[in-house]
Structure formats: C-alpha cells, structure tokens
C-alpha positions in Angstrom: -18.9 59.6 25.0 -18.9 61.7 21.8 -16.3 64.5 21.7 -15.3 67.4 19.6 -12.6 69.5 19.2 -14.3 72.7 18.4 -16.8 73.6 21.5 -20.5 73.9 20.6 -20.7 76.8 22.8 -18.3 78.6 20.9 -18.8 77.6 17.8 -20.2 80.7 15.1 -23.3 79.9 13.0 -23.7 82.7 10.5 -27.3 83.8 10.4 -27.6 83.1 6.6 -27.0 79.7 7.5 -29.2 79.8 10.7 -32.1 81.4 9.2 -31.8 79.3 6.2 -32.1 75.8 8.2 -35.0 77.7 10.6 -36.8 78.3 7.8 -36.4 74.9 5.8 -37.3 73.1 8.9 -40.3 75.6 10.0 -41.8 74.8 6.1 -41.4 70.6 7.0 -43.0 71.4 10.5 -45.8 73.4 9.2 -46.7 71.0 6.5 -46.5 68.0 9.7 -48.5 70.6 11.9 -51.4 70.6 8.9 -51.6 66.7 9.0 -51.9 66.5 13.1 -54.7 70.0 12.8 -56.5 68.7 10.0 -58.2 66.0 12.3 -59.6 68.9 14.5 -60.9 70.6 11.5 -62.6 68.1 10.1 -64.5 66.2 13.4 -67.6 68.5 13.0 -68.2 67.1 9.7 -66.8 63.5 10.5 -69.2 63.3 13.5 -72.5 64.0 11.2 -71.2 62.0 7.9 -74.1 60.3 6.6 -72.3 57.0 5.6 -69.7 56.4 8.1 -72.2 57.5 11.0 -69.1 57.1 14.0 -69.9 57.7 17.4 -67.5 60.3 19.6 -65.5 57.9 20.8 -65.0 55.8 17.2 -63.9 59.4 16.1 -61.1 60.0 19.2 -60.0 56.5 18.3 -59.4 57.6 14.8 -57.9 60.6 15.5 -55.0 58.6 17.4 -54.5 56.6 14.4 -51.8 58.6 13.1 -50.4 59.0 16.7 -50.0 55.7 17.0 -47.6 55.9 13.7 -45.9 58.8 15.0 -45.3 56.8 18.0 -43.3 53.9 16.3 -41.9 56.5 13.8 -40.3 58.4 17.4 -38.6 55.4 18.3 -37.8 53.9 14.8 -37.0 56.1 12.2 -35.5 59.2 14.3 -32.4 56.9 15.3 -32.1 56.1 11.4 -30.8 59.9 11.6 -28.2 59.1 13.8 -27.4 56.5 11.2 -28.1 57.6 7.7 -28.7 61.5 7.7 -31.0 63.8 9.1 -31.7 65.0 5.8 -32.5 62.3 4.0 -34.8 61.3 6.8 -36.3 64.8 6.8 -37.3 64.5 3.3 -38.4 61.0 3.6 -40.6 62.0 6.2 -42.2 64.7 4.5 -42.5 62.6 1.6 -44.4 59.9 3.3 -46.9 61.6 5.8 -47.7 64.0 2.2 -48.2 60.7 0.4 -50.7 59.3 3.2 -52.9 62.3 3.1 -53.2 61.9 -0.6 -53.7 58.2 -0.3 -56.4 58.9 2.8 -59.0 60.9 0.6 -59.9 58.1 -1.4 -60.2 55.7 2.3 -63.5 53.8 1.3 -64.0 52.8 5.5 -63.2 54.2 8.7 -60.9 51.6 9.0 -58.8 52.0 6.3 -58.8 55.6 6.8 -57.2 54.9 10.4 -54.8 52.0 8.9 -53.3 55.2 6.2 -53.0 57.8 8.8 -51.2 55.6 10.8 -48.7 54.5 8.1 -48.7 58.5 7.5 -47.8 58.8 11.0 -44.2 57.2 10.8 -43.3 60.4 9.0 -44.7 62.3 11.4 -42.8 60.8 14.1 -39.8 61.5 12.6 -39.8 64.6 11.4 -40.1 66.5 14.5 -36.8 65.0 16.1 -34.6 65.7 13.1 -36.0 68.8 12.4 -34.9 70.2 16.1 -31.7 68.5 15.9 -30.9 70.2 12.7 -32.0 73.9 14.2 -30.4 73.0 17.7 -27.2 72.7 15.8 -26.9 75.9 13.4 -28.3 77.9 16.1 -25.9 79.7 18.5 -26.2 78.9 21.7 -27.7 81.6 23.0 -30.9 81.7 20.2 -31.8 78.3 20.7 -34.9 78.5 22.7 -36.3 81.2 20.3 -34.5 79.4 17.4 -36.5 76.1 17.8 -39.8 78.4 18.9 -39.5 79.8 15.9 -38.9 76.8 13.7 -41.8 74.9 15.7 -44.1 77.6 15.3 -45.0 76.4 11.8 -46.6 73.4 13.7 -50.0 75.6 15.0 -49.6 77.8 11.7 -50.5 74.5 9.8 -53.3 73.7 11.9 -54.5 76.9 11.8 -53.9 76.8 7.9 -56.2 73.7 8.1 -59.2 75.6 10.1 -59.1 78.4 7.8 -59.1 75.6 4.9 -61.9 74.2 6.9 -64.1 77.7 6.8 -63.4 78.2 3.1 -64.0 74.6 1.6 -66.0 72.3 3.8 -69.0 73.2 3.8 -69.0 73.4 0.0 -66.4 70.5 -0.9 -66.6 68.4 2.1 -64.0 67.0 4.4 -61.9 64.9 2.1 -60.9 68.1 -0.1 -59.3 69.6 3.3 -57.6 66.1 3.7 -56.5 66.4 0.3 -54.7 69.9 0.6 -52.7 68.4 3.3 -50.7 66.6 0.2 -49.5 70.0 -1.3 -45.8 69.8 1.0 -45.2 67.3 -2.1 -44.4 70.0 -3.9 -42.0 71.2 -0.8 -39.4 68.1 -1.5 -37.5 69.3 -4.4 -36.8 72.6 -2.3 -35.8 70.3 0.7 -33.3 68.3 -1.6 -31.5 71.2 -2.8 -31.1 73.7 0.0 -30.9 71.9 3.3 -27.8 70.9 4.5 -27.0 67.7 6.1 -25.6 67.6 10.1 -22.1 68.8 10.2 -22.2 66.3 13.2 -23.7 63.5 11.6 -20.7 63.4 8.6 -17.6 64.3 11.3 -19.2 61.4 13.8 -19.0 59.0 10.4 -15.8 60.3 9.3 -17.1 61.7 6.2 -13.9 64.6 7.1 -13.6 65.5 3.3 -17.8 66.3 2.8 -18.4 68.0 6.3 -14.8 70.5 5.8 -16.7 70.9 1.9 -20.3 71.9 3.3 -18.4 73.8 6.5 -16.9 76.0 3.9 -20.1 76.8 1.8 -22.2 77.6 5.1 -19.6 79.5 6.3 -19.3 77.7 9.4 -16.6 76.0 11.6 -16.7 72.0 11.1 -16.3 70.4 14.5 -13.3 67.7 14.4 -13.1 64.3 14.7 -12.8 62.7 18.0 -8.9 62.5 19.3 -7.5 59.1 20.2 -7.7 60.2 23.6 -11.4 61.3 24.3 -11.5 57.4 24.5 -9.6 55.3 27.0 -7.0 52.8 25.2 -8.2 49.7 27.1 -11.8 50.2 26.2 -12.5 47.8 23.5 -15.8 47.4 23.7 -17.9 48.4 20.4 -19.7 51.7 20.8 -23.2 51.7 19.1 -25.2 54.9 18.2 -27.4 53.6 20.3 -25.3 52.5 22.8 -24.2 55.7 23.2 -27.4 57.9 23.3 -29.0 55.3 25.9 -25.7 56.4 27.9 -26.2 59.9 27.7 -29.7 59.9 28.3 -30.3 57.8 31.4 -26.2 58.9 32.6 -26.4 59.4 36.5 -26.8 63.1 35.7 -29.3 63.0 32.9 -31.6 60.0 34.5 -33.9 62.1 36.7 -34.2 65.1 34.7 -35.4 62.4 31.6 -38.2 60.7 34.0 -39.2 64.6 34.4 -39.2 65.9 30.9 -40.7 62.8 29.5 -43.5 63.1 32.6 -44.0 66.2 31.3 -44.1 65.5 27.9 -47.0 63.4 28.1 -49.2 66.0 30.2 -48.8 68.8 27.7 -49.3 66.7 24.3 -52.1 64.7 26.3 -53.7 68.3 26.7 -52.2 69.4 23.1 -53.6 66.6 21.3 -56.7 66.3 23.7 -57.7 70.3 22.7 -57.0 70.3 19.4 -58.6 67.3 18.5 -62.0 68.2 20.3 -62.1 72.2 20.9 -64.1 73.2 17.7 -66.6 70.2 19.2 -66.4 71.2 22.4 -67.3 75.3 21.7 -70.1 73.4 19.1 -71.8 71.7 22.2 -71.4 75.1 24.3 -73.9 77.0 21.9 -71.5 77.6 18.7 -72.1 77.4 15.2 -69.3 75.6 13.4 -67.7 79.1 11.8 -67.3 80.3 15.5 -66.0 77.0 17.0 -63.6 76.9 14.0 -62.4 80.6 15.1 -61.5 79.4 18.4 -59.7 76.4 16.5 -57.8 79.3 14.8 -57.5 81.7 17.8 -55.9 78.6 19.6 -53.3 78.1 17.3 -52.6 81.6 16.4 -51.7 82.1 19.9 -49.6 79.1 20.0 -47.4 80.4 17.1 -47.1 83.5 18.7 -46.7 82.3 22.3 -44.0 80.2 21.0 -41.8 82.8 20.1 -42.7 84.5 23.2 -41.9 82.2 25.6 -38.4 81.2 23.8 -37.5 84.5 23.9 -38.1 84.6 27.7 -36.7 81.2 28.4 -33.3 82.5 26.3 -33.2 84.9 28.9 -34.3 83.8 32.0 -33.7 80.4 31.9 -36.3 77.8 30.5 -37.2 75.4 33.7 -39.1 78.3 35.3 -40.5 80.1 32.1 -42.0 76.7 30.7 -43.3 76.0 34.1 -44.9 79.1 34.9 -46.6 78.9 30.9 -48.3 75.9 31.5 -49.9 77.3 34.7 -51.4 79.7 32.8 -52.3 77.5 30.4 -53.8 75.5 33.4 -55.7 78.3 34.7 -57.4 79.9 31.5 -58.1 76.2 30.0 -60.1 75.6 33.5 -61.6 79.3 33.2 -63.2 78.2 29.5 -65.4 76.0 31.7 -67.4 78.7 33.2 -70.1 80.9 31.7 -67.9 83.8 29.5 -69.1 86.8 27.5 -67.6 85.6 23.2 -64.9 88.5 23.5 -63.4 87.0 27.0 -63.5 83.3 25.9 -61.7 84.3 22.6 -59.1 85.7 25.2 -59.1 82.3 27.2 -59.2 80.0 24.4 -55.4 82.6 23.3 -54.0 81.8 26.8 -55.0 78.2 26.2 -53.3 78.1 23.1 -49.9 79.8 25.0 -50.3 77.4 27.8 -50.1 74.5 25.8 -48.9 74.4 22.5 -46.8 77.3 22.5 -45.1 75.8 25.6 -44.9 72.6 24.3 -43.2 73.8 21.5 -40.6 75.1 24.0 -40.5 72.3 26.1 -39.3 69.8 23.2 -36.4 72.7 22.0 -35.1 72.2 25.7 -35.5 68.3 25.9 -33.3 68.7 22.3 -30.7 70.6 24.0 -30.5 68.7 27.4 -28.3 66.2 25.9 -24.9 66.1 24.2 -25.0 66.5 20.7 -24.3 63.3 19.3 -27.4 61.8 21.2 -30.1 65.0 20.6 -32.0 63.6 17.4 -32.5 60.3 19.0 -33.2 61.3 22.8 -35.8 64.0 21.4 -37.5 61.5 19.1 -37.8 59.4 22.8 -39.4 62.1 23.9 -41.8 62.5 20.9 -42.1 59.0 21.4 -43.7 59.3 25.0 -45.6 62.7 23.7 -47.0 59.8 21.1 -48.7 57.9 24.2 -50.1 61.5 25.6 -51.3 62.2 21.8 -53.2 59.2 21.5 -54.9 59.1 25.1 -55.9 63.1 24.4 -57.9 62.3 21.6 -59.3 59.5 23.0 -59.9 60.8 26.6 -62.2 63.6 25.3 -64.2 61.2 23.0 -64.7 59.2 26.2 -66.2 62.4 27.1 -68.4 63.4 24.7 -69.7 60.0 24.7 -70.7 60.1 28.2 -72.9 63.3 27.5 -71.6 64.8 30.5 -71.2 69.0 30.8 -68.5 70.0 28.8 -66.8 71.3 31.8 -65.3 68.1 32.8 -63.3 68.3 29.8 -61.7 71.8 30.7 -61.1 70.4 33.8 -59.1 67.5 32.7 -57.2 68.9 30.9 -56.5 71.6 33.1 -55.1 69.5 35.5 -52.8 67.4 32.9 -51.4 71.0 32.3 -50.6 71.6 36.4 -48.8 68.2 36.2 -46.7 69.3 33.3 -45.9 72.5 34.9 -44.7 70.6 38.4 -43.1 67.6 36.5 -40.6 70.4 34.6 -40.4 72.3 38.0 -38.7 69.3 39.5 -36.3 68.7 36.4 -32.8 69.8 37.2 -30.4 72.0 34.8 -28.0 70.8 32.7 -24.6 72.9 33.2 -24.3 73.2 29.9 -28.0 74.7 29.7 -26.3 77.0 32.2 -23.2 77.8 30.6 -25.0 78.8 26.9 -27.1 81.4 29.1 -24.2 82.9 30.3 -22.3 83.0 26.7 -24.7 85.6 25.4 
C-alpha cells in the first residue's frame, strides 16, 4: 500500500491555497454542470423541432448520449490522473467537453448530435474525479465534506445558468444558441493552466521530490515524503501498478462492502439526478405549465441543490456523513413523491426545493465521501469508478422517463419512480460502514 511520512490528518492546508483549488475546481465543475443541464433546458424545444420531429423516448436516448461518454471517460481517463497529472487531465477535460458543445451546434442529425455529445462526454467523465481528488487533498480534514459541497455546487449553478440561458435566448435564438454558450469555459483554460496546482501526491508518488518540495513551498504547504524502504516488505517483488494498487484498496477486505454500498447508491441518486433533470421542465409542462414556469422549477431545482449542498456538508462535517446523506435522500424521497399530488404553485415550488436537496445536493455529498473513503493514492481513480457506475444510473434516468412519457401514462408514475430510486439510495448508504479514518478526521476538528 501507498504510504507517507507526513499524516494527511495532520497535515495544514493554508486557506489561500484551499480556497484557491475550491474555487478553480468549482469554475471546471460549473462549466461540466452547464453541459449535463443544458439537455434539460433544451427538451421543450427539442421535443416540438419541426425538422428532427423525435419522439420522447428518441429524446431520453439522446440525452444519455453524453452519459454514455462520461461513462468510459470514469473508467478511462480518470486513472490517466493517477498516471500523468490531475491537472493536465483537468484542463484536457475542460478543453474537450467545451470543444464538443461548440462542435454540437452545427450537428446536421440527431444522430450526429448524439455521436458529439458522447465524444464530449469523455471530458465529462473525467473531470469530476480529478476535480474531487484535487479538493479532497488541499482541504483539511475536517472541511472536506463542506469543501467538496462547495466545490460541487458549481455543478446545479451551471444547470441553473443553462435554464436561465434557456428563459432569455430560446424562444428568440433557438436551442442551438444555448448549446453554443456552453463553449464559453474555453475561455476558462488559460486561467486553469496558470493557477492550479498539480497533486502534491501525484509528483511525491512519481518521485518528482525536487518539483513537489518547489510547489510545497509556493502553496505554503507541507509536501508529504516519499514512501520509506520499509512501508514495503523486502521479499515482495512483485511489480506494483497504479492500478494494482487502487483495485487493492478499493475491494480490500475492509473497503469491499462499503464499495458494493456506495456504488449501489450511486446509481439510485444519479438515476433520479439525471432522471429529474433531464425531464422536470417536461414533466411540470404536461402538469398544466407554460414553458417559463416549468423552466423556474428547472431553476428552483438546482438552486436548491447548490445550496443544499453546502448544507448538508456542513452537517455531515459535523455529525458524521452516513446518517446525514441518508436521512437527505429520504427527504428527497418524500417531497419528490409529494410533487405527484394536486399542489397549490407556491407549495410545489417548495417541493420541487426539497427535491433538489434530496437529490443533487446529496449527491454532491455522497461523491465528496466516496472520494475520501479511500487512501489517498487510490481517491481519483476509485471516485471516477464511482462516476463510472453513476454513468449507468445517468443514462437509464433519462431514458426511464422518456419510456414514460411515451407511454402517455399520468405523470405521477414518474414522481413515483424516482421516489423510490431515492429510498434505495438512502438504505444502500445506511448499510455502508465507516472508514476509521472517516472517524478519526471528525474527531481532529
């Protein structure tokens, strides 16, 4: 196993240097989070386009599109971290998903459009994984559930960026100009390149001593030393892999069980995630709304994710995060199944708020404390797993409530489906045991 001198626990991270990673990172999330949102934004119009004339399931199939990329890009390029550098594959991500959106306006068919979100949605993929690796580890200890809710609240800002987009320019422009803003984080690169450090981690664990003690003294921050001669046994000489190693750490006798329950979870609350925010504005649209209201529930949604994010890392910092994430997505479960009855506007905003807290917000959560279940040397790559089976709940989401609306049954079976994904997630990280580590960084506060 990977070892370091210097503890992680006890390691200081000045907050110029934390805040300046959270806030690098929270600007490559919300610019991913704009991509994944702008599909929701744009299905009212989609569904009623005069020359591509798709049918609500066609249009759930396209959404997945980039979910399938972000699949492959989970398991592919997050390990290249691990490899070459989270930076560089931070930017590259950026970088590519940007250059698909561009590339997407101009998609003469349905089909190609699906074929460039997908390639779009390797970036995606990989973004997420590095991005919480890199927060995890210039966060202290004892911020990292806020820490990563925080950084991953740029996620529902950029969809909810992408619904107001959708209530300012659609109408008028059409849906390929809100595709085409989603090509602006372009800009974001050259900001990416010249502030964001690289994982003091990644360049001790390659014995790049000389460049890791050089950016340790810029950021202020204590480099963690190389692994002594002894952390591995002298007889052992087998050759250890990156990938070798995270496989280890991840399915270990103590990790195996609580990965089958995180991943189980993972699925549920991006099948409802995905499921939601691909189909809500539709959904409110079939219930009696005009297309401004259903794209202020789209808005209301996220809003409350960003915020709920914060609110539930905070609690999770201080109560532990197995019960707090648990006890979100039952009320995330509970309002989600209470959109399906007959509400007054003013208590279904209020629902669609507590949806939004019980299922992206907690999500958001959920993936910070998949990234620090594991030892550090394995957290990009065991979180982009964990993307990786989020991918397969992202892509049946979409598709599940096109099924739906294609069967031209009462929107209520929707709420309910997806209510009960969101009980699953909640009992599925219930059952996941605590990592005494997880333990031990609560109690170093």
């Amino acid at each position: 196993m990977h070892a370091v001198g210097t503890s992680e626990t006890t390691r200081s991270v000045p907050q110029r240097t934390t805040y300046l990673v959270l806030l690098l990172c929270w600007g490559a999330i919300l610019s991913e989070g704009y991509d994944i949102g702008v599909m929701g934004t744009i299905v009212p119009a989609l569904i009623n386009d005069p020359q591509w004339k798709l049918t609500p399931l066609e249009l759930g199939q396209m959404s997945s599109a980039a979910l399938v990329g972000t699949l492959f890009g989970a398991y592919l390029i997050s390990p290249l971290s691990d490899l070459t550098g989270r930076k560089k594959l931070l930017i590259a991500c950026v970088a590519l998903f940007s250059l698909s959106m561009l590339a997407a306006v101009w998609a003469p068919t349905p089909a190609i459009f699906a074929l460039i979100r997908g390639i779009g949605g390797l970036g995606l993929g990989g973004v997420i994984s590095v991005a919480a690796a890199l927060t995890v580890e210039y966060s202290p200890p004892w911020r990292r559930n806020l820490n990563f809710a925080l950084m991953y609240s740029g996620y529902p800002i950029g969809a909810v960026v992408s619904a107001l987009a959708g209530m300012a320019y659609m109408e008028q422009y059409g849906w390929r100009a809100i595709v085409a803003i989603g090509a602006l984080p372009l800009l974001f690169i050259p900001v990416l390149m010249l502030w964001l450090p690289e994982s003091l981690e990644f360049l001790v664990g390659k014995h790049r001593h000389r460049e890791a003690q050089a950016l340790a003294e810029r950021l202020g921050v204590q480099a963690p030393s190389a692994p002594s001669a002894s952390a591995t046994p002298a007889h052992d000489d087998t050759p250890r892999t990156p990938l070798k190693d995270v496989f280890t750490e991840v399915f270990s006798r103590k990790n195996a069980f609580g990965t089958i329950c995180l991943w189980a979870a993972q699925f549920m609350a991006i099948t409802v995630v995905y499921g939601l925010g691909t189909w809500l504005p539709q959904i409110m649209r079939k219930s009696g709304y005009d297309l401004g209201s259903s794209l202020s529930f789209f808005a209301v949604f996220n809003v409350a994710a960003a915020i709920g994010g914060v609110m539930i890392g905070r609690i999770a910092d201080y109560f532990g995060p197995r019960k707090t994430i648990a006890a979100s997505f039952l009320v995330g479960a509970v309002s989600i199944f209470a959109l399906s009855q007959k509400n007054v506007l003013l208590v279904n905003y209020v629902l669609v708020a507590l949806a939004g807290f019980g299922s992206i917000a907690v999500a958001l959560v959920l993936l910070g404390y998949i990234a620090n279940y594991y030892a550090p040397h394995a957290r990009a790559s065991a979180t982009g797993w964990a993307v990786g089976v989020g991918r397969f709940g992202a892509m049946t989401g979409p598709v599940l409530g096109g099924y739906m609306a294609g069967l031209n049954v009462n929107p209520v079976w929707n709420f309910v489906m997806f209510s009960a994904a969101a009980v699953l997630a909640a009992l599925a990280v219930y059952i996941a045991p605590t990592p005494e580590h997880v333990k031990h960084a609560r109690g170093t506060k």
